[in-house]
C-alpha positions as CSV (number, residue, x, y, z in Angstrom):
1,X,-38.6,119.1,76.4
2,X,-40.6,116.3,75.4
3,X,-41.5,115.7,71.9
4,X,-44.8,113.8,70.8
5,X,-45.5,113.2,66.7
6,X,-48.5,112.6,65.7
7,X,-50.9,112.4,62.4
8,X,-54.0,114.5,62.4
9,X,-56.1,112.0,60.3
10,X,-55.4,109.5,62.9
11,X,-57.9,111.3,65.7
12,X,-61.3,112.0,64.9
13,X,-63.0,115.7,63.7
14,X,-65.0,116.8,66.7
15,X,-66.8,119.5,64.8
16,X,-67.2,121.8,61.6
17,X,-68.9,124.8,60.3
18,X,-69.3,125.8,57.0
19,X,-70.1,129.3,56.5
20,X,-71.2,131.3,53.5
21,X,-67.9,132.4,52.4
22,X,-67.3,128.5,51.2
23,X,-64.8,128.3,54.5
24,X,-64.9,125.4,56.5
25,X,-63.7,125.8,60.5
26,X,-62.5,122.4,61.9
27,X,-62.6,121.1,64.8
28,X,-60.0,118.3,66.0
29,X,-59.4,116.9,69.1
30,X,-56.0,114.8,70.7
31,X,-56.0,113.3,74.0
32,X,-52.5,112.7,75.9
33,X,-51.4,110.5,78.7
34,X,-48.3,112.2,80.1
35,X,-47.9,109.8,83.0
36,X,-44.6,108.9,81.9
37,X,-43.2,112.7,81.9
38,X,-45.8,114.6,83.7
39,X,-43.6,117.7,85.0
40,X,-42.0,117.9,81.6
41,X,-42.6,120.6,78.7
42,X,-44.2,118.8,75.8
43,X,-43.8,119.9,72.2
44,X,-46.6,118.1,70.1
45,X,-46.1,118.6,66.0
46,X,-48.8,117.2,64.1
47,X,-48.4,116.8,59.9
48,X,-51.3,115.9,57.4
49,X,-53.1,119.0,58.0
50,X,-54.8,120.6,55.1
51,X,-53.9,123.3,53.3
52,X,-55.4,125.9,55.4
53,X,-57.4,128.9,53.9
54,X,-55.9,131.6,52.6
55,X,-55.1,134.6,55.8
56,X,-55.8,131.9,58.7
57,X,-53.9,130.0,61.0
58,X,-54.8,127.6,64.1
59,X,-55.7,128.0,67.6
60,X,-54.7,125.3,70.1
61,X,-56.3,125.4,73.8
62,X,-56.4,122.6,76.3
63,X,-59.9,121.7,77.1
64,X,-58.8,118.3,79.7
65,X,-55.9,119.1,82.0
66,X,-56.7,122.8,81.3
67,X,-55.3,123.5,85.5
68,X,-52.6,121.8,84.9
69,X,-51.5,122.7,81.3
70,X,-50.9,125.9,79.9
71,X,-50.3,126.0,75.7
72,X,-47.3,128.2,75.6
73,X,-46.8,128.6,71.7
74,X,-48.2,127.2,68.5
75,X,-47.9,128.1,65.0
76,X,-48.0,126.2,61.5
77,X,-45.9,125.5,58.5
78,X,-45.6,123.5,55.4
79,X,-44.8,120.5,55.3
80,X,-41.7,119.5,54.1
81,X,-41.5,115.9,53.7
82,X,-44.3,115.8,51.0
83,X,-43.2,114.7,47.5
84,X,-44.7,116.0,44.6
85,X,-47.2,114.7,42.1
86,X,-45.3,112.3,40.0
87,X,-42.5,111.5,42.3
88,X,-42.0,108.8,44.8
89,X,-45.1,108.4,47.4
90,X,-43.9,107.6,50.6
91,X,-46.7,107.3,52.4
92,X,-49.3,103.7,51.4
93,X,-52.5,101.9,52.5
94,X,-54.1,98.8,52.9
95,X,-55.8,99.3,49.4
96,X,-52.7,99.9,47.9
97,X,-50.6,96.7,49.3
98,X,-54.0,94.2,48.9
99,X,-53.7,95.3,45.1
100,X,-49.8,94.8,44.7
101,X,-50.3,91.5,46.7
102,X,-53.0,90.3,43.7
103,X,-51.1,91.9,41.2
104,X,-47.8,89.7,42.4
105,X,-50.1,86.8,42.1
106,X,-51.6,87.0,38.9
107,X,-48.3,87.8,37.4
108,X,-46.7,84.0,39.3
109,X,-49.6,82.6,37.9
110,X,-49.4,83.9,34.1
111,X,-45.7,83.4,34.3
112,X,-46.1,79.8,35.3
113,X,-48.7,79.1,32.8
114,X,-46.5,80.2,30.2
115,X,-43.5,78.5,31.2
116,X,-45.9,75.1,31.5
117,X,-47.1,75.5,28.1
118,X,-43.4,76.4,26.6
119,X,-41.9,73.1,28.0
120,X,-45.3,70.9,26.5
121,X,-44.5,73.2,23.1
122,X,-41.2,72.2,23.1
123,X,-42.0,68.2,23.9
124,X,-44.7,68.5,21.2
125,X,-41.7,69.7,18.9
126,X,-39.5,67.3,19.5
127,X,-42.1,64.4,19.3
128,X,-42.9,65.3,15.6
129,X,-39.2,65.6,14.7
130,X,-39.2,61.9,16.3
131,X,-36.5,62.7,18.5
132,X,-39.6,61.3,21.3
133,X,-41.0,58.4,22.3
134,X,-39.1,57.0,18.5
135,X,-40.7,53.3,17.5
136,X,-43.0,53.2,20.7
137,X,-46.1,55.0,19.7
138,X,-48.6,54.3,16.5
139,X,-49.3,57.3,13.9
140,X,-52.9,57.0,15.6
141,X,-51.6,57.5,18.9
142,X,-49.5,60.4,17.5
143,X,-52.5,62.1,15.6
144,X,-54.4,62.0,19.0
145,X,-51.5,63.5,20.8
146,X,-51.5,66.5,18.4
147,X,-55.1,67.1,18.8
148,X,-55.1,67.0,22.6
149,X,-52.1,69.1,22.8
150,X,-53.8,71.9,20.1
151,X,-57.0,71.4,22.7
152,X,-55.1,72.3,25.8
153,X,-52.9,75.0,23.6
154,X,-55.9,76.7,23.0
155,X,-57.5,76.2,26.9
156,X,-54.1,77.9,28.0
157,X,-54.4,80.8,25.8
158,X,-57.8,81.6,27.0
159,X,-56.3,80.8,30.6
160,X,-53.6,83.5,30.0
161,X,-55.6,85.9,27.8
162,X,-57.7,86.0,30.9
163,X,-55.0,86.8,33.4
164,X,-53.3,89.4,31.2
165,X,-56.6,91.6,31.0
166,X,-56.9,90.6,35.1
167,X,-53.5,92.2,35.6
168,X,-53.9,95.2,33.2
169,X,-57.0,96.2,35.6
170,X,-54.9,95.6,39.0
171,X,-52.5,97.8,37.5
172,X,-54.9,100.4,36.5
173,X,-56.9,100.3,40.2
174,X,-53.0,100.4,41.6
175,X,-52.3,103.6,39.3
176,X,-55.6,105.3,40.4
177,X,-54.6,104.1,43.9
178,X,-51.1,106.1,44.3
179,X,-52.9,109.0,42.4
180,X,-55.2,108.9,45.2
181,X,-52.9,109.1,47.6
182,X,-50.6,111.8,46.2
183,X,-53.7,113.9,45.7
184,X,-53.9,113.2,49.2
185,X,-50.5,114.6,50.4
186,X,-50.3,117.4,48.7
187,X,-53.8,118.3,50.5
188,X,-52.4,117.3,54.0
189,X,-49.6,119.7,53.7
190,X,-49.6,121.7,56.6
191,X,-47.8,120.9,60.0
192,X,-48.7,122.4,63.3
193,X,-46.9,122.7,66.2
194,X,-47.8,123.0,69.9
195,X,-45.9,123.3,73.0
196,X,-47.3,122.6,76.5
197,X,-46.0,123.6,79.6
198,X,-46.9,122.0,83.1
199,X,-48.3,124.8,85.6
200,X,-46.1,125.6,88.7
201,X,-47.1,123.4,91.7
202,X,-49.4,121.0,89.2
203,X,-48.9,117.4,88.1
204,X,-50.1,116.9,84.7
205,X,-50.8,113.9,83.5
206,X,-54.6,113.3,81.6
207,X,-55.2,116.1,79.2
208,X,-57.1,116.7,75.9
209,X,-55.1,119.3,73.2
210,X,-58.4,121.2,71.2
211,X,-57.0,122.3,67.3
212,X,-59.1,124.6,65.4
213,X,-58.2,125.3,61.8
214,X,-60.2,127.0,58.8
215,X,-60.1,125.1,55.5
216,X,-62.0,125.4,52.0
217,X,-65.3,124.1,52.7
218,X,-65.4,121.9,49.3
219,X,-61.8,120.2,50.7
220,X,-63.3,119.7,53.4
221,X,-66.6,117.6,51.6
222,X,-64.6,115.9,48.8
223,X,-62.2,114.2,52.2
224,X,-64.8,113.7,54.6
225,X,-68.3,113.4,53.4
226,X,-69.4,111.5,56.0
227,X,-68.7,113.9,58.4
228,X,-71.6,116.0,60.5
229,X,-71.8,119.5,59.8
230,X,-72.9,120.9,63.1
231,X,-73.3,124.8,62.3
232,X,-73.9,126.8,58.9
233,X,-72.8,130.6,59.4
C-alpha cells in the first residue's frame, strides 16, 4: 500500500456552514495524481486538523476519480507529534525566521559597536596615562582629543541605547511569534486517515479526496476570517 502525507492547511477550504449550535462543518478538498502507482492501494494521513467538536468525526468521499476509487476506511486520532505549550515548537514560519534573522543582526551590530568603542576607551586610557603618542602631541592637541572622544562616546551610546531597545522589541514580536504558533498546534491536533482502493478492472490515476469535518464555529473565525461562509443552519 501506498502511503501519501499531507498537511490540511496546505489545500484550500472549499466550503463551511455555521449553524446555530456555534458548530462549524468544513469543507476541504485534496486532489491526487496517482500516475506513478495507479493500481496501488493508497493510504492518505493528513495532520493539522482541528480539534474536532465534541461527538463528531469525518467523512471522506471521492468526488474526481469517484469510478475508479472506492474510500475503503477512514477514521481520526490525535495527533501525537504535537508538543505542548511551553516546550519545544517544532514546527516555524517565514515570520518567525525573518525576525531571528533581524534579531541576529542587531545583536552583530550592538556587539560590534561595543567592542569598537571598548578598544577607542582603552586607547583614550592609555593616551592620558602617556603611555601614547609620548612627546609627539601638544596639551592642545590632547584637550581636543578628549573632547572628540567624549563626543563620539556619547554618539555611540545613543547608537547602542537605540539597538538594545530595537532588539528588546524583535525579541518580544519573536516571543508573540512562537506563542502564536503553539497556540496553533495544539489547535491542529487532529489526524485523519484515509485509505483508497483502485476499483477492479479500473485505472486510477486523476482523483479529488472530499473531507468533511465539524469544528467550533468560533475556531473556525479566529483561524480563518477571511474565509466565505456559504450556509447558516
Amino acid at each position: 500500500m501506498n502511503v501519501i502525507t499531507l498537511s490540511a492547511t496546505d489545500f484550500p477550504i472549499k466550503s463551511v456552514k455555521i449553524f446555530s449550535s456555534d458548530v462549524a462543518e468544513v469543507t476541504r478538498v485534496f486532489p491526487f495524481d496517482f500516475t506513478q502507482s495507479p493500481n496501488e492501494s493508497q493510504a492518505i494521513e493528513i495532520s493539522n486538523l482541528p480539534l474536532l467538536h465534541s461527538g463528531t468525526g469525518i467523512r471522506a468521499s471521492v468526488t474526481i476519480g469517484s469510478d475508479d476509487l472506492l474510500v475503503t476506511d477512514y477514521y481520526h486520532c490525535s495527533s501525537d507529534n504535537k508538543s505542548n505549550l511551553f516546550g519545544h515548537h517544532p514546527e516555524s514560519s517565514d515570520v518567525l525566521r525573518d525576525l531571528q534573522a533581524e534579531f541576529t543582526r542587531l545583536e552583530d551590530e550592538r556587539q560590534l559597536r561595543q567592542q569598537s568603542f571598548a578598544f577607542l576607551s582603552t586607547y583614550m586610557n592609555s593616551l592620558a596615562k602617556g603611555e601614547a603618542l609620548a612627546g609627539a602631541v601638544e596639551p592642545a592637541q590632547l584637550v581636543t582629543f578628549f573632547d572628540e572622544f567624549v563626543d563620539i562616546g556619547k554618539s555611540r551610546s545613543e547608537v547602542i541605547a537605540v539597538l538594545d531597545q530595537q532588539v528588546k522589541d524583535v525579541q518580544k514580536e519573536i516571543d508573540k511569534e512562537i506563542l502564536r504558533l503553539s497556540l496553533e498546534s495544539r489547535s491542529l491536533a487532529t489526524k485523519a486517515t484515509v485509505t483508497l482502493a483502485p476499483v477492479s478492472g479500473r485505472t486510477a490515476t486523476i482523483a479529488e479526496l472530499e473531507l468533511k469535518y465539524s469544528e467550533s464555529s468560533h475556531h473556525q473565525a479566529v483561524a480563518f476570517p477571511s474565509h466565505r461562509v456559504l450556509t447558516r443552519g
